[in-house]
C-alpha positions in Angstrom: 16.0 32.2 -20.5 19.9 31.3 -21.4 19.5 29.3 -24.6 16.1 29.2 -25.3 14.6 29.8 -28.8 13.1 33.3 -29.4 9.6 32.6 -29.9 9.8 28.7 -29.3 6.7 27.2 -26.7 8.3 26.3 -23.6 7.2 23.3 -21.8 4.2 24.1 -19.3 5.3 23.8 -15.6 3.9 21.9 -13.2 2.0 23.9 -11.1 3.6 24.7 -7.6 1.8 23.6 -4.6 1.9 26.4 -1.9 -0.1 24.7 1.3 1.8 23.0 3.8 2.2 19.5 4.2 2.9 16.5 7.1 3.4 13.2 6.3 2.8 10.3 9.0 4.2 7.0 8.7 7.8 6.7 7.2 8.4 3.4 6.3 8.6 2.1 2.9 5.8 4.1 1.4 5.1 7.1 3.6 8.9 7.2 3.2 9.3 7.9 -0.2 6.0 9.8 -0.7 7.7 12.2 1.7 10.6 12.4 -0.7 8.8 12.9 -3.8 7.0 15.2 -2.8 9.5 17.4 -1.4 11.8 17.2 -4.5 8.6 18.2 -6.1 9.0 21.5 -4.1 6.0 20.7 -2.1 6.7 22.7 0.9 6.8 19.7 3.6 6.0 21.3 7.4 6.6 17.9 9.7 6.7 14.4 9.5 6.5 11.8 12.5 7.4 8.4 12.8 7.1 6.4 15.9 10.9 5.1 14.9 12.3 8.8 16.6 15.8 8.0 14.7 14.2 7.8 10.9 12.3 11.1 11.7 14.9 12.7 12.4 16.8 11.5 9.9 14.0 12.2 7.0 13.1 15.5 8.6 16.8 16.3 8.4 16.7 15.5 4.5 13.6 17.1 3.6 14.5 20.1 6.3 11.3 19.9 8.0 10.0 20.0 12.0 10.3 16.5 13.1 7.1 16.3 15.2 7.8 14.3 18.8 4.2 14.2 18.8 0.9 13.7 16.5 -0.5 16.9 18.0 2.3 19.1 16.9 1.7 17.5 13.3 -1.6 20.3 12.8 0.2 23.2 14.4 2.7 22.7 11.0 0.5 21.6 8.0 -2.5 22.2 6.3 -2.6 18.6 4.7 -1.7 15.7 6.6 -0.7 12.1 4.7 -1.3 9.1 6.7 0.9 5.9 5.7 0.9 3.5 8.9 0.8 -0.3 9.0 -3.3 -1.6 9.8 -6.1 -1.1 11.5 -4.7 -1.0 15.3 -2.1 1.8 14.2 -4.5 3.6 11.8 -7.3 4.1 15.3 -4.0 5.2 17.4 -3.1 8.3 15.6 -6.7 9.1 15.5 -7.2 8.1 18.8 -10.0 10.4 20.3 -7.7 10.5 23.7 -4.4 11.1 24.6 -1.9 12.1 21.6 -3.6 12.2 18.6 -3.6 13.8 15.2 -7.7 14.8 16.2 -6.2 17.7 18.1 -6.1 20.8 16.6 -8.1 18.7 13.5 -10.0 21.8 12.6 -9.2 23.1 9.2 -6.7 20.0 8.5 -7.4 18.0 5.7 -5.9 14.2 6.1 -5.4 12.2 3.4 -5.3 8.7 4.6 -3.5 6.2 2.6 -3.2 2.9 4.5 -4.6 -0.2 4.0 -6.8 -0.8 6.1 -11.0 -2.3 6.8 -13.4 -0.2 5.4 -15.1 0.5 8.6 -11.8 2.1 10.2 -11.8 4.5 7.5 -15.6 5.2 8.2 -15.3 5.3 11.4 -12.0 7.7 11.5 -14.0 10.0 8.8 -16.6 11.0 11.5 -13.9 11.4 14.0 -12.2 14.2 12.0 -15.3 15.2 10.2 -16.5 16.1 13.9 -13.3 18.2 14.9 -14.2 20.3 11.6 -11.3 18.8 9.8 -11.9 16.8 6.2 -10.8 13.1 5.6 -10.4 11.4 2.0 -8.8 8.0 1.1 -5.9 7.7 -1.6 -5.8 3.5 -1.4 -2.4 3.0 -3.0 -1.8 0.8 -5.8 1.9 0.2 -6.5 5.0 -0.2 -3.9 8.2 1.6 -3.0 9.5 2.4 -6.2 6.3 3.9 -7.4 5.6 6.1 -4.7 9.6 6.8 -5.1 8.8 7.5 -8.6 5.3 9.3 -8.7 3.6 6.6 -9.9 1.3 4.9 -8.3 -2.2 4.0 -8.9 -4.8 5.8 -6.3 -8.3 4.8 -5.9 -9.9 8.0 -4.0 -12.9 8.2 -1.5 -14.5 10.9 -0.1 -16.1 14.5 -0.7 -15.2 14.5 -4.4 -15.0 18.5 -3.5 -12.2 18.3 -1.8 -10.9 15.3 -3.9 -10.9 17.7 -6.7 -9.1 20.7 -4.9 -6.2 18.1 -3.6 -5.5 16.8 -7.3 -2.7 18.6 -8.1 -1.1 17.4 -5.4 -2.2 14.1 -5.9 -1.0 13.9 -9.2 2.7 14.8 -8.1 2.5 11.2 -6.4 0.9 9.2 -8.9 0.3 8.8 -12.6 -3.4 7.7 -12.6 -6.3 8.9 -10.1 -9.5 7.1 -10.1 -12.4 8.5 -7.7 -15.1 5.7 -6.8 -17.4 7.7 -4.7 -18.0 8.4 -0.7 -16.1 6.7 2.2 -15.7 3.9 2.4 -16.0 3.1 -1.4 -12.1 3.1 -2.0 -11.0 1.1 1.0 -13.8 -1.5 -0.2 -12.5 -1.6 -3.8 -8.5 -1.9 -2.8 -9.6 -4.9 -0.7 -10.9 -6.4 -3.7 -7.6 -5.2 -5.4 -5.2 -7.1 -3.3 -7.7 -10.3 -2.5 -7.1 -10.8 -6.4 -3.2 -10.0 -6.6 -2.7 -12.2 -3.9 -4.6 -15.1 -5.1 -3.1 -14.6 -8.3 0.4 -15.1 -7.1 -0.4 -18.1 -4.6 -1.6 -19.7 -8.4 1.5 -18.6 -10.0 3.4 -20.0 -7.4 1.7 -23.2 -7.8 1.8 -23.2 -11.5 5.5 -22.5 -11.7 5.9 -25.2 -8.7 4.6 -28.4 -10.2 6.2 -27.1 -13.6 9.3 -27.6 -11.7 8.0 -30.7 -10.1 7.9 -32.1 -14.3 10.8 -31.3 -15.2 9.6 -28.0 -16.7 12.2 -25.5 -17.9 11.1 -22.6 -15.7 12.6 -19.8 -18.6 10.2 -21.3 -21.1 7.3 -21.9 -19.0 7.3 -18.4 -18.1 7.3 -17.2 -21.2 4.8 -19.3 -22.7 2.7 -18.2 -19.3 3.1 -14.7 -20.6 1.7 -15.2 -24.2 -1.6 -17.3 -22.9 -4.2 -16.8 -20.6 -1.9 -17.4 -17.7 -0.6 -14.0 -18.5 -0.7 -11.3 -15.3 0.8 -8.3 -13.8 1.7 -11.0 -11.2 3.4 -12.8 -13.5 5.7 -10.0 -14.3 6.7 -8.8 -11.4 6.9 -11.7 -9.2 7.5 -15.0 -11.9 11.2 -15.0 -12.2 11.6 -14.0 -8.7 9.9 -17.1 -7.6 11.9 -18.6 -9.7 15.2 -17.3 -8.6 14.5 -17.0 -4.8 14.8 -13.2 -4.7 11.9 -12.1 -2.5 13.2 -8.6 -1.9 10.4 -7.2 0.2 8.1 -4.6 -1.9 5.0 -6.2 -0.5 5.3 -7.9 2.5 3.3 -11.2 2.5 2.4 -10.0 6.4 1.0 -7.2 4.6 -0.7 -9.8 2.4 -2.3 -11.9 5.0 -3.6 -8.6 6.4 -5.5 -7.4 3.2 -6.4 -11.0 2.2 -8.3 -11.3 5.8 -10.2 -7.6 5.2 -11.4 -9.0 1.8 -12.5 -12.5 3.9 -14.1 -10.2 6.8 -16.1 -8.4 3.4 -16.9 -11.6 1.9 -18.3 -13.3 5.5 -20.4 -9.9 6.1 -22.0 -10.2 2.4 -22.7 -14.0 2.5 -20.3 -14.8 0.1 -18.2 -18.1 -0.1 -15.0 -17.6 -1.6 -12.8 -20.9 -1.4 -9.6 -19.1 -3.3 -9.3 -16.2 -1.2 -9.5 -18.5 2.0 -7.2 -20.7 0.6 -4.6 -18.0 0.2 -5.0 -16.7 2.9 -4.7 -19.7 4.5 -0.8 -20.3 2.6 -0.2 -16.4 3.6 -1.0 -17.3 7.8 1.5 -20.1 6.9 4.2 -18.0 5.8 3.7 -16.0 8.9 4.0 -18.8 11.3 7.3 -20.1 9.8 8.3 -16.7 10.0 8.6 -15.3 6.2 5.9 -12.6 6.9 9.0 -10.3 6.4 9.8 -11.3 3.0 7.9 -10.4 -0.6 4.6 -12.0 -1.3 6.4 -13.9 -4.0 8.4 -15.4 -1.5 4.8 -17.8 -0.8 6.7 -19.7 -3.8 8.8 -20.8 -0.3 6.0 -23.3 1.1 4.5 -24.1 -2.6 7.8 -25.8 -4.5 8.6 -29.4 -2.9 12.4 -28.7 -1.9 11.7 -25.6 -0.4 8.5 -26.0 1.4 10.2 -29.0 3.2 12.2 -27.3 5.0 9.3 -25.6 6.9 7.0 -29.3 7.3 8.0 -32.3 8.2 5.4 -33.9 5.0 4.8 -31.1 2.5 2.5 -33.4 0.8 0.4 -34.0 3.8 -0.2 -30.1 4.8 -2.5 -29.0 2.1 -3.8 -25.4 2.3 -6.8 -24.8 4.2 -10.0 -24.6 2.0 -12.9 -24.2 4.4 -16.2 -26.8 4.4 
């Protein structure tokens, strides 16, 4: 090697991942996973998007097949990555009629990454698991610029077999991996994730909103926030955006409604009365209906400080958020 140190220890490389893989789902997440993983040299076969123009352009970049269809997505990899929006989009790729990635399933394995109810992703694990393919969960923890980056958080379900064979490839697309057991374990566990990120940013919001309603230097509150026990990752990555009005989607809050309602739908099925996750999701269905599902969760600051949530209700004061009886 030009320039290297006879007899010096050179730095182990990361080991090269031969199988073939598809990625499904191109938006912000499946996007840049895609993209990682390919300047990772992870040999990419196809990727579809039901967007036909960013397919093509992403397959262009990556110089992959641009699968028209889910069924041509088998015929050209060995692992297939799932990234789609919810539940409804999650059972129509898997859809046991018509185009669907269950076609040609046999010998696949599909790594499913959306977030989505627990009982889809039990549900979609016999579907495979009875076409002779095999079906784990990576529930992602992070946004865009960690899967852009390789570093998200996965929780992982499933055979921990197959977990185990996949985790070099895994590892090129996150920095930690933590396995929790069978499906649906890690779909359960990233509900309970995102019930308590989003109810901690509904209370930052509301902190940081009647600080501003006192007169409350915003700069300092913060940062007084940050050395007490209203310190959070919330608080971090979402505090002086509230503050400033930059709600530059990472995490949509129509994203946020969705996984606050699968934590509810858990929490009604186990008997469980939990006023603060129906009262966020409660101020999340809000945003929605004024029409700032597009925006960042931290844009929920919108409808919480007085000036701004007047511009949505006619009394802010009046329009509490829901907390059920």
């Amino acid at each position: 090697m030009a320039g290297a140190v006879p007899g010096a220890q050179q730095p182990p490389q990361a080991p090269r991942w031969e199988k073939k893989v598809a990625v499904v789902g191109l938006g912000r997440m499946g996007g840049n996973i895609a993209k990682r993983l390919f300047h990772n040299h992870v040999p990419i076969g196809a990727v579809y998007d039901k967007k036909m123009e960013l397919a093509q352009q992403v397959s262009r970049e990556l110089r992959c097949y641009h699968a028209t269809k889910l069924a041509e997505i088998n015929a050209n990899a060995e692992i297939v990555f799932t990234v789609v929006s919810d539940d409804e989009a999650v059972n129509g790729i898997y859809a046991e009629s018509g185009d669907s990635l269950l076609l040609g399933a046999a010998g696949t394995t599909f790594i499913e990454c959306t977030t989505v109810s627990p009982k889809t992703h039990k549900e979609i694990a016999l579907r495979v698991g009875a076409r002779n393919g095999r079906f784990i969960e990576a529930s992602m923890a992070g946004s865009a610029p960690q899967a852009h980056d390789g570093t998200l958080y996965l929780i992982l379900g499933g055979n921990k077999f197959v977990v185990d064979q996949l985790a070099p490839l895994l590892r090129m697309m996150s920095r930690t991996q933590v396995y929790v057991g069978e499906v649906p374990r890690a779909a359960e566990v990233k509900a309970l994730v995102n019930m308590v990120m989003n109810i901690n940013t509904a209370g930052l919001a509301e902190g940081l909103a009647l600080g501003s309603a006192l007169g409350i230097n915003l700069d300092e509150l913060r940062e007084i926030f940050a050395r007490t026990g209203a310190a959070s990752r919330v608080l971090l990555s979402d505090g002086e955006d509230m503050q400033k009005r930059e709600h530059t989607t990472y995490f949509a809050a129509e994203h946020a409604r969705k996984d606050s309602g699968i934590a509810l739908d858990l929490a009604h099925e186990n008997k469980l009365v939990v006023p603060l996750a129906e009262a966020t999701k409660a101020q999340y269905d809000f945003m929605c209906d004024v029409g700032l599902g597009h925006i960042d969760k931290s844009g929920i600051s919108e409808i919480t400080f007085n000036e701004r949530r007047k511009r949505y209700v006619a009394s802010p004061e009046k329009v509490p958020a829901a907390v059920p009886k």
